[in-house]
MARVOKE-335981 format. One record per residue (C-alpha): residue number from 1; residue in one letter; x, y, z. Coordinates in Angstrom, 1 decimal, m for minus. Last residue first. Layout:
BEGIN
(NUM,'A',(X,Y,Z))
...
END
This chain:
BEGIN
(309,'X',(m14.2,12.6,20.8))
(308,'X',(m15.1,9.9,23.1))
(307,'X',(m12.4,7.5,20.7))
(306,'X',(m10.1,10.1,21.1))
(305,'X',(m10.3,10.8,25.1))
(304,'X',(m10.0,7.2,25.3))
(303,'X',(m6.7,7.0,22.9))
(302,'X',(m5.2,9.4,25.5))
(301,'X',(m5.1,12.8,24.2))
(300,'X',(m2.2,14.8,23.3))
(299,'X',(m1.2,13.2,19.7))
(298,'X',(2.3,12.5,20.0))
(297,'X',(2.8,11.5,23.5))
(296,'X',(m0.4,10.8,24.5))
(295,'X',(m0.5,8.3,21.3))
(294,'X',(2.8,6.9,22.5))
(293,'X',(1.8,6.0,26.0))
(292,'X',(m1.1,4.5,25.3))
(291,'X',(m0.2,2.1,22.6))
(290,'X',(2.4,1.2,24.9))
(289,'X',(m0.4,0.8,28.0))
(288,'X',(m2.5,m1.1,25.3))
(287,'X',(0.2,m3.9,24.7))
(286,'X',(2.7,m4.7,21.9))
(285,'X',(2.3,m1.9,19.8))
(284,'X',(2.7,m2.5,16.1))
(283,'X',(m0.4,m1.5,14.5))
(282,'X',(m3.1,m4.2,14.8))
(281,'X',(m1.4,m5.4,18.2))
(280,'X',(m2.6,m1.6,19.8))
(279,'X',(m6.1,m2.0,17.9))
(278,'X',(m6.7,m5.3,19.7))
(277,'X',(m5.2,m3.8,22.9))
(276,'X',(m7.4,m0.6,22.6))
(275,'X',(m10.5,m2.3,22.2))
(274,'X',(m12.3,m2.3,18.9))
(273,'X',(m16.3,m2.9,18.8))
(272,'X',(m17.5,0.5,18.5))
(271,'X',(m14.7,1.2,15.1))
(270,'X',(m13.3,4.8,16.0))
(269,'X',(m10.2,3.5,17.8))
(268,'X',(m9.4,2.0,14.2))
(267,'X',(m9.3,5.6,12.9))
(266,'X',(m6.5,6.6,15.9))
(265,'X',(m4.6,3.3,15.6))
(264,'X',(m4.3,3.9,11.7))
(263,'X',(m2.8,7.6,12.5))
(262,'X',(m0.6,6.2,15.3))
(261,'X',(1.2,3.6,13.1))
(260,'X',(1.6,6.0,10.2))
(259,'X',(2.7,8.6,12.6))
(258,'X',(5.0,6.1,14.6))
(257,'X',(6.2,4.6,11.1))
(256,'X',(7.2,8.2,9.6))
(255,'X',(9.7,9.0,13.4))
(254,'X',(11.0,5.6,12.5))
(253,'X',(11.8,6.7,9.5))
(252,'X',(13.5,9.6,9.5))
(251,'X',(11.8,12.8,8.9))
(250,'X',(11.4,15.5,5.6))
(249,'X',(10.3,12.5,3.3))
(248,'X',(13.4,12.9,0.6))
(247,'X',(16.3,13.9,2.8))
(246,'X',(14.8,12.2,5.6))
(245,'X',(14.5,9.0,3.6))
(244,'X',(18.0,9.3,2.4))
(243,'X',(20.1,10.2,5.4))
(242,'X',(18.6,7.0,7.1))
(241,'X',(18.5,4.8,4.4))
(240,'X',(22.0,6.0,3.6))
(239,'X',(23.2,5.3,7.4))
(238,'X',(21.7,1.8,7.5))
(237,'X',(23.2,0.5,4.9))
(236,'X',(21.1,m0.3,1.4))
(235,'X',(19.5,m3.0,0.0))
(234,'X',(16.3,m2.2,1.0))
(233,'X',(15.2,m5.3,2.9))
(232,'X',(18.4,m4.5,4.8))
(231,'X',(17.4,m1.0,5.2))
(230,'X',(14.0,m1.7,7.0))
(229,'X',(16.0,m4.3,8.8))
(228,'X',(18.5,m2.1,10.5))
(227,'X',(16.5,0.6,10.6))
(226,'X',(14.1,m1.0,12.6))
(225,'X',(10.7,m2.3,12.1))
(224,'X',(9.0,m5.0,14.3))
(223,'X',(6.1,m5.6,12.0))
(222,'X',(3.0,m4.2,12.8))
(221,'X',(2.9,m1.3,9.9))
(220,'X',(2.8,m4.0,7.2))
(219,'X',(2.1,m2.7,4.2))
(218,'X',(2.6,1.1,4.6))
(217,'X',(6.3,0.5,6.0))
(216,'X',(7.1,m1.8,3.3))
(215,'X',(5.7,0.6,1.1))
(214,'X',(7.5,3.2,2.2))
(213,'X',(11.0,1.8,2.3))
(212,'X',(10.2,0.4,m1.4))
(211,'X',(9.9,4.1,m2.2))
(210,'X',(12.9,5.1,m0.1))
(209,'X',(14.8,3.4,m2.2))
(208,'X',(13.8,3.0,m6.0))
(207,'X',(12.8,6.9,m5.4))
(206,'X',(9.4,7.5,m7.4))
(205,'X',(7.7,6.9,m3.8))
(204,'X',(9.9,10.0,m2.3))
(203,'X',(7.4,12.1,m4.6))
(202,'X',(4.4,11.1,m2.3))
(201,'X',(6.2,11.4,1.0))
(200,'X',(7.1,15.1,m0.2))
(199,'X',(4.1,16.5,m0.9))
(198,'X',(2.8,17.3,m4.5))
(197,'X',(3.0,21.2,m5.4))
(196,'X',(0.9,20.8,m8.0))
(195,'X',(2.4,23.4,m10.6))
(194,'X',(4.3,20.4,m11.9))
(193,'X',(1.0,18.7,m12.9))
(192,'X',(1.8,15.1,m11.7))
(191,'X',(0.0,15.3,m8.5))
(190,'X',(m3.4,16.5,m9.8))
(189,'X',(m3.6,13.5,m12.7))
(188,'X',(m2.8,11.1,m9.8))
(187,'X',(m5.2,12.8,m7.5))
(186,'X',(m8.4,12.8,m10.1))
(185,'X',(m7.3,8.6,m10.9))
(184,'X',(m7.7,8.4,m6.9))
(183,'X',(m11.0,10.1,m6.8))
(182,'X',(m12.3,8.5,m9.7))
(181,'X',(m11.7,5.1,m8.2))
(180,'X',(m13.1,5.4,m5.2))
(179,'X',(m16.0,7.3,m6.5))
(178,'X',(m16.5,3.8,m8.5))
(177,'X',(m15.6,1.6,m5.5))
(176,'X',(m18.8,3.2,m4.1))
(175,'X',(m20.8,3.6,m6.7))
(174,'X',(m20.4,m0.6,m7.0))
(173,'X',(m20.8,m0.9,m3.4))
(172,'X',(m24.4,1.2,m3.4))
(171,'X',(m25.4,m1.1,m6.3))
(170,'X',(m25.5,m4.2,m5.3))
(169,'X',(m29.0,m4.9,m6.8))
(168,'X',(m29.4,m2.4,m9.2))
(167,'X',(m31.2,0.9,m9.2))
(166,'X',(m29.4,3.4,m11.7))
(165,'X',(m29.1,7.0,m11.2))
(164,'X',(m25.3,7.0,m10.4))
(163,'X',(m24.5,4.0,m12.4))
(162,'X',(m24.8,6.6,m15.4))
(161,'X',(m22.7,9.6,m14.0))
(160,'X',(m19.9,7.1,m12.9))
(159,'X',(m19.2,5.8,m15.8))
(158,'X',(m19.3,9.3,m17.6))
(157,'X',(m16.7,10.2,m15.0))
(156,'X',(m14.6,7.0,m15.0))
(155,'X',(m14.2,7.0,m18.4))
(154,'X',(m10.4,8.6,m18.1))
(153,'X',(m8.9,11.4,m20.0))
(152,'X',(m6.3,14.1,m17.8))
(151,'X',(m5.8,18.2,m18.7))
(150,'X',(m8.6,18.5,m21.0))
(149,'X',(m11.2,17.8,m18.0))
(148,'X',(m10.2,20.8,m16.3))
(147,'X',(m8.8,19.6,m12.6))
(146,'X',(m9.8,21.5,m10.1))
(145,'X',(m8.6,22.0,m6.4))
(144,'X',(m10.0,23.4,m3.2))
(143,'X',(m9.0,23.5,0.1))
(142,'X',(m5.8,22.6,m1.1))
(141,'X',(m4.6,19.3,m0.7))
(140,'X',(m1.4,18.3,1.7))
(139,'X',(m3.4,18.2,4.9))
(138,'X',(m5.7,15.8,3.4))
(137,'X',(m2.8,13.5,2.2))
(136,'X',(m1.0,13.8,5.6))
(135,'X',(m5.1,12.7,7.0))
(134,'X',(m5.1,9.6,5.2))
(133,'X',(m5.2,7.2,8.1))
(132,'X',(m7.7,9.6,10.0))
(131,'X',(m10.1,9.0,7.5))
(130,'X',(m12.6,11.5,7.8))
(129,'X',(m16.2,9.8,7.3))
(128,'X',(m18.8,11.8,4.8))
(127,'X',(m17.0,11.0,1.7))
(126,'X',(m19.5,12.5,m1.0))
(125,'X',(m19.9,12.3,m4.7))
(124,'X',(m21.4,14.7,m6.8))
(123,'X',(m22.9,14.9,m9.8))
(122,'X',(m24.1,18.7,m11.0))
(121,'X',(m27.2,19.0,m14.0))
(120,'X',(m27.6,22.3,m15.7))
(119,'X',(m29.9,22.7,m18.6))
(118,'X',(m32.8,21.0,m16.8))
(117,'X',(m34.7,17.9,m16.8))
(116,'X',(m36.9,15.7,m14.3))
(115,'X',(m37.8,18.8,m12.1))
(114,'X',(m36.8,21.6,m9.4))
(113,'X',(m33.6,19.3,m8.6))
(112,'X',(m32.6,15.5,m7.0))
(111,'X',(m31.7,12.2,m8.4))
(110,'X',(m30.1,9.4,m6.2))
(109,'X',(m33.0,7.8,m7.9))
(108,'X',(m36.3,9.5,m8.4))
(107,'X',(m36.5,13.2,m8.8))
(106,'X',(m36.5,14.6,m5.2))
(105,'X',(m37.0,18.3,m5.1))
(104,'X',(m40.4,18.4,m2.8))
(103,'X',(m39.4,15.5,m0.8))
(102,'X',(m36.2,16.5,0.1))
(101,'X',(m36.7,20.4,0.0))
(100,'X',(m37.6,20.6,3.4))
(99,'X',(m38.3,24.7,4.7))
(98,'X',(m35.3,26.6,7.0))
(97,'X',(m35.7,29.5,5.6))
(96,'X',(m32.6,29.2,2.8))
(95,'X',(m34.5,26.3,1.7))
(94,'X',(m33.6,22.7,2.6))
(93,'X',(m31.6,19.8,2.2))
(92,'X',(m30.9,16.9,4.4))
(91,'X',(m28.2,14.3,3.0))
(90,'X',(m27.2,13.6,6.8))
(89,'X',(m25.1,17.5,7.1))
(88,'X',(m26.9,19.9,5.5))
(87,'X',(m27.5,20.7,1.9))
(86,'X',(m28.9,24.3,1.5))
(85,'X',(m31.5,25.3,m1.2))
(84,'X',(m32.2,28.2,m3.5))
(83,'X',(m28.7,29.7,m2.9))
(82,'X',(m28.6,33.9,m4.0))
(81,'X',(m26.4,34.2,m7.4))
(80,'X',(m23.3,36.0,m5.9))
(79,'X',(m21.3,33.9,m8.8))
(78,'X',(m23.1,32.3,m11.7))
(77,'X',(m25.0,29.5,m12.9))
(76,'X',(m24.1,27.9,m8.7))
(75,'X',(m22.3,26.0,m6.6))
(74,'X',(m21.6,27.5,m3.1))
(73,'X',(m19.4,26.7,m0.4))
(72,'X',(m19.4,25.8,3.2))
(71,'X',(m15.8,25.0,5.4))
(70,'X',(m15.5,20.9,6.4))
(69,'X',(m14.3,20.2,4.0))
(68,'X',(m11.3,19.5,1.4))
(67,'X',(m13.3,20.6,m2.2))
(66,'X',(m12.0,17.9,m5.1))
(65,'X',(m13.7,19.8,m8.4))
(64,'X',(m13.9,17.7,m11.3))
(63,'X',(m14.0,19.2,m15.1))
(62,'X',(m15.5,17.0,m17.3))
(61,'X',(m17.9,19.4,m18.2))
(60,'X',(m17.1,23.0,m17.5))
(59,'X',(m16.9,23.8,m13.8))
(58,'X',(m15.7,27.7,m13.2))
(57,'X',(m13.8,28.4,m10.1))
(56,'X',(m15.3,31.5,m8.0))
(55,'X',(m12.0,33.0,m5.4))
(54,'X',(m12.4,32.6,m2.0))
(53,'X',(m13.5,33.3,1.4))
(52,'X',(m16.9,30.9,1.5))
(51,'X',(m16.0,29.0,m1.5))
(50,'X',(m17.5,29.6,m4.8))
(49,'X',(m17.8,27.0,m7.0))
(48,'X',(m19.4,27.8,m10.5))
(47,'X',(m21.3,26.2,m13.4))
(46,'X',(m21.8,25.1,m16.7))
(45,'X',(m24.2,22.7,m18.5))
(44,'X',(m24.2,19.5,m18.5))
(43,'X',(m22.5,16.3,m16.4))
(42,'X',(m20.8,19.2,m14.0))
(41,'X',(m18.5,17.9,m11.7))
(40,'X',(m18.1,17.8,m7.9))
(39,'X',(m15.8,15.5,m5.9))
(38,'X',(m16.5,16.0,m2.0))
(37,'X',(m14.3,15.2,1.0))
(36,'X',(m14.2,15.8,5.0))
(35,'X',(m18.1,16.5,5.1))
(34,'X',(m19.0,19.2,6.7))
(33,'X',(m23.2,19.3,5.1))
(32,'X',(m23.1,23.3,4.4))
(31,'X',(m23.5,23.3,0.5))
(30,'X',(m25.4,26.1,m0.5))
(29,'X',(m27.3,25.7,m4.3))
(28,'X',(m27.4,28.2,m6.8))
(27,'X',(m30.1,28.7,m9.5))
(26,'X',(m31.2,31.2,m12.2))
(25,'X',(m31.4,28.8,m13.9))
(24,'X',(m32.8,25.4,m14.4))
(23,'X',(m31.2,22.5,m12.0))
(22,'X',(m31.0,18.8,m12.1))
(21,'X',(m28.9,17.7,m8.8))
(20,'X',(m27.4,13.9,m9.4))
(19,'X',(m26.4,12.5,m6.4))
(18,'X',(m24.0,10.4,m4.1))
(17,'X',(m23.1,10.1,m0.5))
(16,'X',(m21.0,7.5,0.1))
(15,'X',(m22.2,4.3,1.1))
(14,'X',(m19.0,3.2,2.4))
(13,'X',(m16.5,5.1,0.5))
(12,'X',(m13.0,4.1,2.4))
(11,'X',(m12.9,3.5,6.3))
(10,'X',(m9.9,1.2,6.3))
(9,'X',(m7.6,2.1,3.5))
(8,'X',(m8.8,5.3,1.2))
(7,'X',(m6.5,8.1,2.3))
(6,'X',(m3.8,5.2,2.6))
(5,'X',(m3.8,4.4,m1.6))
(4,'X',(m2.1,7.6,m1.7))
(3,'X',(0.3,6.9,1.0))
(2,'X',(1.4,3.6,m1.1))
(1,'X',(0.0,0.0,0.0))
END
């Protein structure tokens, strides 16, 4: 498993939110639901996104929009437009005055707007759980990024737009691996432009070295790792991993494994069922007071206080 692939280990779309909004002008719609992670794109028509504090993107088809939550925005057919309806947090939507536009807008499967056609129809797609595990991806996106559909070519898009409104048995997983999908081949495209600004861990997996370092790391977190044998596996002495990996990552490795170690430990804390000594063995700890200990240590709660908060 590479970091990328991290942002959608363990909690990854699970009946992620997704919908087609059919829309006529003059319209604009309010998104205020906090989700973590949203891909928007316009299937017809044009449109704009206008974050709360910045600057109006224009969506052309087969453009996607990645927007980092939880901070509102606006889509709309043009910038300042007024919002006809507000999406809250647990797919509720309303007007402006508080009325339910649920019923009223809903337009049969996962399909939602003022009627059954329209000159403007918006898909989006939803993460509504944060993934602690891919939270050093997260903090290396802008809040919002676009990617114009000439820059990058994949069928995932149009794929996606018609499973969305289909009912078929097993369904919810297939729009779910889909959004998956489209979300990592929309990162891919976004890392490689050179004006992306990529973080380090993800460039260091192009390195023969410290790439293989990473992924051993990433693949099997619970193993006794230590410089010794990460670099052995490597091929390489200890010292050059060492210089290497901080050189290209920004902190040696060990210091990378505890984060890695304690980022999974802190999503796994989330499940109801996990105790803190199955979740401490899970990542590499070899008791719940050690899992303890380190997690105070580096994150400032106890993994209690976490899992309560």
């Amino acid at each position: 498993m590479d970091a990328l692939a991290g942002l959608l280990d363990g909690p990854r779309a699970r009946g992620a939110f997704l919908l087609r909004s059919v829309l006529n002008p003059p319209w604009s719609v309010r998104i205020e639901d906090r989700a973590p992670l949203t891909l928007v794109s316009m299937l017809r028509g044009d449109g704009w996104l206008v974050p709360d504090g910045g600057d109006a993107v224009c969506l052309r088809p087969g453009d996607v929009a990645v927007v980092r939550g939880p901070d509102p925005y606006t889509v709309s057919d043009e910038p300042g437009r007024p919002p006809l309806a507000v999406i809250h947090p647990g797919e509720r939507s309303t007007t402006p005055d508080g009325e339910e536009l649920c019923k009223a807008w809903n337009q049969g499967v996962r399909t939602w707007g003022q009627g059954p056609d329209g000159s403007a129809v918006i898909l989006s797609g939803t993460y509504q759980l944060r993934s602690e595990v891919g939270q050093r991806l997260l903090d290396a996106l802008p809040a919002l990024l676009v990617l114009p559909g000439e820059q990058w070519h994949s069928p995932l898009l149009p794929l996606l737009g018609e499973e969305v409104a289909r009912d078929e048995p097993g369904q919810e997983v297939v729009l779910d691996r889909l959004l998956d999908l489209l979300l990592i081949a929309v990162l891919r495209a976004w890392f490689a432009r050179p004006d992306a600004a990529a973080p380090a861990w993800y460039l260091a997996h192009a390195d023969p070295v410290v790439g293989r370092a990473l992924r051993l790391l990433h693949d099997d977190p619970a193993h006794p790792w230590t410089v010794a044998c990460l670099s052995a596996k490597c091929g390489v002495s200890r010292a050059a991993l060492a210089r290497r990996f901080t050189a290209l990552v920004g902190e040696p490795p060990m210091t990378y494994l505890t984060g890695w170690r304690l980022a999974m430990a802190a999503d796994l804390l989330r499940e109801p069922a996990a105790t803190i000594g199955a979740v401490a063995r899970r990542v590499g700890y070899g008791s719940s007071f050690a899992l303890s200990a380190a997690f105070k240590r580096v994150r400032g709660v106890s993994p209690q206080q976490h899992r309560a908060g």
